[in-house]
C-alpha atoms as one frame of an Amber mdcrd trajectory, in Angstrom:
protein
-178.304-156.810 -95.950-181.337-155.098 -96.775-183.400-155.061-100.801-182.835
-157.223-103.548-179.052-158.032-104.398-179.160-156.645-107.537-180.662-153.645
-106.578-178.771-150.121-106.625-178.027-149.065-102.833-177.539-145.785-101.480
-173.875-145.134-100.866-173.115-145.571 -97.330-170.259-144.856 -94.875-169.315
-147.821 -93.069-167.425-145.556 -90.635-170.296-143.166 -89.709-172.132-143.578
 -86.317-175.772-145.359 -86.093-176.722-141.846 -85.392-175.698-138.221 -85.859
-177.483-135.034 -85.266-176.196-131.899 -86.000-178.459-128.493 -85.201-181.406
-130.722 -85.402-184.874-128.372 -84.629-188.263-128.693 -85.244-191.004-125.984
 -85.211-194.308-126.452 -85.150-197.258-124.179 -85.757-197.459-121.101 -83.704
-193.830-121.062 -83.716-193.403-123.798 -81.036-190.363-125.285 -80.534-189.979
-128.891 -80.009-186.724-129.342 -80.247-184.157-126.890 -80.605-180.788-127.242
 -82.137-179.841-130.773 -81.012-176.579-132.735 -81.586-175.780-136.501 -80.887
-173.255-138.680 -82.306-174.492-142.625 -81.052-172.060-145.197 -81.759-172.812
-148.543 -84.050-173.332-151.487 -81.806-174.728-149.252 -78.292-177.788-149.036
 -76.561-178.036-145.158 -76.129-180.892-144.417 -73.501-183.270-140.707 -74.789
-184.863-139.343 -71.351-187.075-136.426 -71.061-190.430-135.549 -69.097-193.763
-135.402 -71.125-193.573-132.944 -74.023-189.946-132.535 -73.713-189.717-133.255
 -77.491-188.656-136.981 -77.220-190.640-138.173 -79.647-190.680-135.196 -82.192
-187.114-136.469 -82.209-187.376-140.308 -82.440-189.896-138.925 -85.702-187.404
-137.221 -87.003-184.483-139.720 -87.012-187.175-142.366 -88.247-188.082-140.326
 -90.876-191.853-139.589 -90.405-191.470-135.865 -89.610-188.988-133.909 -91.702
-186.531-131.643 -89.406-187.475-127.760 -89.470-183.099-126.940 -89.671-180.600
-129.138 -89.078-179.256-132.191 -90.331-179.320-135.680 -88.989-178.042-139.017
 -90.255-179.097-143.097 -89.181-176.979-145.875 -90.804-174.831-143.351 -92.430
-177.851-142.084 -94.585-179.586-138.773 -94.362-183.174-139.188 -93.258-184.377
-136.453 -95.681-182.307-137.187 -98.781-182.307-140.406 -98.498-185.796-141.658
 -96.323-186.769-144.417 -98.019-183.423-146.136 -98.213-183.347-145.081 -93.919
-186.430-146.890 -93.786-184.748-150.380 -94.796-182.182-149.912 -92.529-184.105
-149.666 -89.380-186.961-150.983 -86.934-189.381-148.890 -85.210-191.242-150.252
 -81.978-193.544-147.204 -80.821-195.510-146.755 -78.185-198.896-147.271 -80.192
-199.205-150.875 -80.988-201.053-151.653 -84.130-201.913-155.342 -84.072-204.710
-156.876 -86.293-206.960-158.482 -83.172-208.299-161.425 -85.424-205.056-162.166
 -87.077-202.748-164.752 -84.658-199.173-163.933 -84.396-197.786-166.094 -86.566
-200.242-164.586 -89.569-198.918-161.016 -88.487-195.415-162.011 -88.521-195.487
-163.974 -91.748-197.506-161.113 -93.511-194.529-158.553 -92.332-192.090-160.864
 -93.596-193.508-160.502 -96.813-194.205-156.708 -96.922-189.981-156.800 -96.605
-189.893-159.922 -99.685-189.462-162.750 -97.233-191.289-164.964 -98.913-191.596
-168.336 -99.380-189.557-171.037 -97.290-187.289-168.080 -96.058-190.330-166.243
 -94.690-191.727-169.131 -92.873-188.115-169.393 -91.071-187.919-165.842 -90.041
-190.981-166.426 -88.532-190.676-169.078 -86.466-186.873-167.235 -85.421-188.514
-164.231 -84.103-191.360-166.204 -82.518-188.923-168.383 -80.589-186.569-165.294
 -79.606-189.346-162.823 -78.383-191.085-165.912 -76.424-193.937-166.505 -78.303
-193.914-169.610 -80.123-197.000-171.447 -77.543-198.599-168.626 -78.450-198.298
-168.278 -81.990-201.762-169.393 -83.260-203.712-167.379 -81.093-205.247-164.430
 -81.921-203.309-161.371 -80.817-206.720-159.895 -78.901-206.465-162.789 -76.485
-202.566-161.408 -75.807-201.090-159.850 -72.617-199.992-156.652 -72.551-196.481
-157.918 -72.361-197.081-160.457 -75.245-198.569-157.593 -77.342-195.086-155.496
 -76.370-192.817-158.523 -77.613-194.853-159.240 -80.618-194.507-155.765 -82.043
-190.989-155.988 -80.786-190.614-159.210 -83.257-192.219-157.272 -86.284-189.975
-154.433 -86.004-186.796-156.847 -86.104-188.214-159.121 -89.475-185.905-157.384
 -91.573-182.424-157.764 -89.383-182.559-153.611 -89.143-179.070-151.981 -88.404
-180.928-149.376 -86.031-183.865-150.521 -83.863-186.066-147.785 -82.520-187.834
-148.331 -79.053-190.201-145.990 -77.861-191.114-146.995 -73.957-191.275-150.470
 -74.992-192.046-151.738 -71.318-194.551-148.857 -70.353-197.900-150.175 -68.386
-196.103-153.976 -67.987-195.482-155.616 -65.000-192.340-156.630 -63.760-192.067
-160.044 -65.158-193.181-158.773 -68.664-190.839-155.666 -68.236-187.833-157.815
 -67.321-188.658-160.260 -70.638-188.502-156.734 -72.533-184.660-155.711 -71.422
-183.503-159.888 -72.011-185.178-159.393 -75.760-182.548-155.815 -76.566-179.753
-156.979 -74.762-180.207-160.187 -77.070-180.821-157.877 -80.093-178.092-155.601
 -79.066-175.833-158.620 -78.597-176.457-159.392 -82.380-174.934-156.566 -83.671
-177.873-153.892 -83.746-177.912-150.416 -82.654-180.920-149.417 -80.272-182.261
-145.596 -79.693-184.509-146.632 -76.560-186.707-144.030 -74.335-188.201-144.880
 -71.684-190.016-143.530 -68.188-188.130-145.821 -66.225-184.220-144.402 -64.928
-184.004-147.904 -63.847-184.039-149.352 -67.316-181.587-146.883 -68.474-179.264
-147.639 -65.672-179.465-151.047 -66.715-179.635-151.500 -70.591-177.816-148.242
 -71.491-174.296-147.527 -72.349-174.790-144.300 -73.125-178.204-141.264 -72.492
-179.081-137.955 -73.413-181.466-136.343 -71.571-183.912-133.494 -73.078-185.813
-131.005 -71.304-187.958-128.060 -73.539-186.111-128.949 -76.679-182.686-128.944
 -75.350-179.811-131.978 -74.764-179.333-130.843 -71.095-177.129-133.971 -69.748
-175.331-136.402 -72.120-173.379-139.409 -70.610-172.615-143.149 -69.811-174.976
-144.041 -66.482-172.447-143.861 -64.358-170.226-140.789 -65.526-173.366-139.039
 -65.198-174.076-139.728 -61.362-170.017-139.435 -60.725-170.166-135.939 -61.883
-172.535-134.960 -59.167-169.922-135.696 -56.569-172.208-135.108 -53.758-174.675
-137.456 -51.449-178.554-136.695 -51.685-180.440-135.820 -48.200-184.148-136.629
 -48.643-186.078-134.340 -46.180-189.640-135.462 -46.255-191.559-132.463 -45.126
-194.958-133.836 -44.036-196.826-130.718 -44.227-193.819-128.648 -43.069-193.847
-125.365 -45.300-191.383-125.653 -48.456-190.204-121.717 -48.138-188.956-122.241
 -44.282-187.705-125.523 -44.403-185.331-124.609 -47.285-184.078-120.971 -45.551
-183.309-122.809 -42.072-181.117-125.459 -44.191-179.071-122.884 -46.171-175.525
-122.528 -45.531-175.159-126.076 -44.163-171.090-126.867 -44.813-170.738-128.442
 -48.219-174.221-127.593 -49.573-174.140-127.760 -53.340-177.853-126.970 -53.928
-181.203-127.885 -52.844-183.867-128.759 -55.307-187.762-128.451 -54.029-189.825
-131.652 -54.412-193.928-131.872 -53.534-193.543-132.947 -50.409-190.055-132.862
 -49.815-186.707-131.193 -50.406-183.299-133.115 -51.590-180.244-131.579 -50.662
-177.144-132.031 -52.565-174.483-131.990 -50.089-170.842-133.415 -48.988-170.973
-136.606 -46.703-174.789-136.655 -45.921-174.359-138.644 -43.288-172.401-136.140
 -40.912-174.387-133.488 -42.864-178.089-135.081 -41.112-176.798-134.255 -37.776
-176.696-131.141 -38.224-179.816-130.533 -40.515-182.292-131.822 -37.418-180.400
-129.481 -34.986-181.246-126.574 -37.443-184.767-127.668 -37.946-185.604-128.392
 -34.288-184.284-124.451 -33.549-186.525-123.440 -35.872-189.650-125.800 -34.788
-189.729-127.630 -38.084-191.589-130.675 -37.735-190.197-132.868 -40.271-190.920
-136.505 -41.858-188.265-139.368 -42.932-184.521-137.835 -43.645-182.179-140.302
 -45.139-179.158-140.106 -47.558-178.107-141.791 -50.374-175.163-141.838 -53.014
-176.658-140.559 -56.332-179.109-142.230 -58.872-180.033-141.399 -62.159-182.928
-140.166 -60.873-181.199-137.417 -58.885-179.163-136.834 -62.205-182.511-136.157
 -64.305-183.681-133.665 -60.987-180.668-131.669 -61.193-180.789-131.482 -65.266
-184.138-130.886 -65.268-185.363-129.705 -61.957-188.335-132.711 -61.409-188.493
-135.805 -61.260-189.820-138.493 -64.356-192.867-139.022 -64.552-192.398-143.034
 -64.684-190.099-142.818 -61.824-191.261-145.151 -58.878-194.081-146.065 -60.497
-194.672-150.035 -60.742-196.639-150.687 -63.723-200.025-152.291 -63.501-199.020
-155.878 -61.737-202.190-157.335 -62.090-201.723-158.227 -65.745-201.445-161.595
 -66.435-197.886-162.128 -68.943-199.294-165.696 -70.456-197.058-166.307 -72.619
């Protein structure tokens, strides 16, 4: 429940997704599109996973649906409200975690919780509950009467986490929450939404990391220039390859050769071109290897590692999109200290 009791709400439908996009586009100046013509329908009560490489209009579309950037055409709905027609009533109904964290450095976490409680009129004995709730679910309540510049990364991540919930929102928006943590904070991060998520909220997470996805998602889109170019659950999405992946490091072997002495191997679906390497999507990579070293050593292709593997969301986002993400593989910085 969201505003005063007695307050006039916004007709809702209680039988509407979390989400819905319909021909959703946005334009920007010079006539550049950011995203063109999207649709998604996201179930109440999921965690639906938004990937896309850098400038692939992930974010002109978490603005959108949060209401801070109106759409060019198209229409698009969160808690059964439309975010034009009816923004400020949208804006009770959700939470937005973004990627830039705006914490007062002097004020301690408690003082920053208590003043967003307020700023939503939890006041009072109520507000002074809610706060020490979301302290004690995001892991923070040793913590609370330090100043937030003398917090962690991760503790910074979980505290803006805990102002975006104050208000029990129906939609929680999560923009890379766990970006630049290390693996201890990161793995705090997914326990905190699968907690939220347990409670009943809807969460529109992106992230860098197909790992995360795989793990906390029950449902992802992925957008490349604009466009929905894969839609799925996790694993629907890597059944529908239907083919292992050969990794062929090349070590300085040249791309162009490599890839013509490997065509018209039996059961070759396609090979995508890597930096350094080529992946082959092929039936039963195993028997397939056997024969890809006989072709290269004909040729005199000195090669690096080759090994095969069933298919990962990774290889899902290089087929859609034809690269990998940019967070893939990438540990964030482990030298930060999570003290909290």
């Amino acid at each position: 429940m969201t505003g005063d009791p007695g307050e006039k709400q916004t007709e809702t439908d209680d039988g509407a997704p979390a989400i819905s996009a319909r021909q959703l586009r946005r334009t920007f100046k010079g006539e550049i599109e950011a995203v063109r013509d999207i649709d998604l329908t996201i179930a109440r009560g999921k965690v639906f996973g938004f990937l896309g490489p850098n400038g692939a209009g992930k974010t002109t579309t978490v603005r959108m649906l949060c209401t801070l950037l109106p759409p060019t055409a198209g229409s698009a709905t969160v808690a059964g409200l439309d975010v034009v027609r009816d923004a400020a009533e949208v804006r009770k109904r959700i939470g937005v975690a973004l990627q830039e964290i705006g914490l007062d450095p002097v004020q301690t976490g408690r003082e920053l919780l208590q003043l967003q409680c307020g700023l939503y009129g939890i006041t009072g004995q109520r507000g002074r509950e809610r706060t020490e709730e979301l302290l004690e679910l995001v892991g923070l309540t040793d913590a609370a009467d330090r100043r937030t510049k003398t917090y962690s990364g991760g503790m910074k991540r979980r505290l803006d986490l805990a102002t975006a919930l104050v208000h029990q929102p129906e939609v929680l928006f999560l923009d890379e929450p766990t970006t630049g943590l290390d693996p201890a904070s990161r793995m705090r991060i997914w326990d905190e939404v699968r907690r939220i998520n347990a409670g009943g909220a809807t969460i529109f997470l992106t992230t860098q990391y197909l790992e995360e996805a795989d793990q906390l998602c029950d449902r992802l889109a992925i957008i490349d220039g604009g466009l929905i170019v894969a839609e799925g659950t996790p694993e629907a999405l890597k059944a529908e390859m239907g083919h292992d992946v050969v990794s062929v490091s090349l070590d300085g072997a040249d791309h162009a050769g490599t890839e013509a002495a490997l065509r018209g191997l039996a059961g070759l679906e396609r090979i995508v071109a890597e930096p350094d390497a080529l992946a082959l999507y092929i039936d039963n990579g195993a028997v397939a290897i056997a024969e890809i070293v006989r072709r290269l050593d004909a040729e005199g292709i000195r090669v690096g590692a080759i090994s095969v593997a069933r298919p990962s969301l990774d290889d899902v986002f290089l087929r859609a999109t034809g690269r990998r993400l940019e967070g893939t593989g990438q540990d964030p910085d482990e030298t930060e200290e999570d003290q909290g």
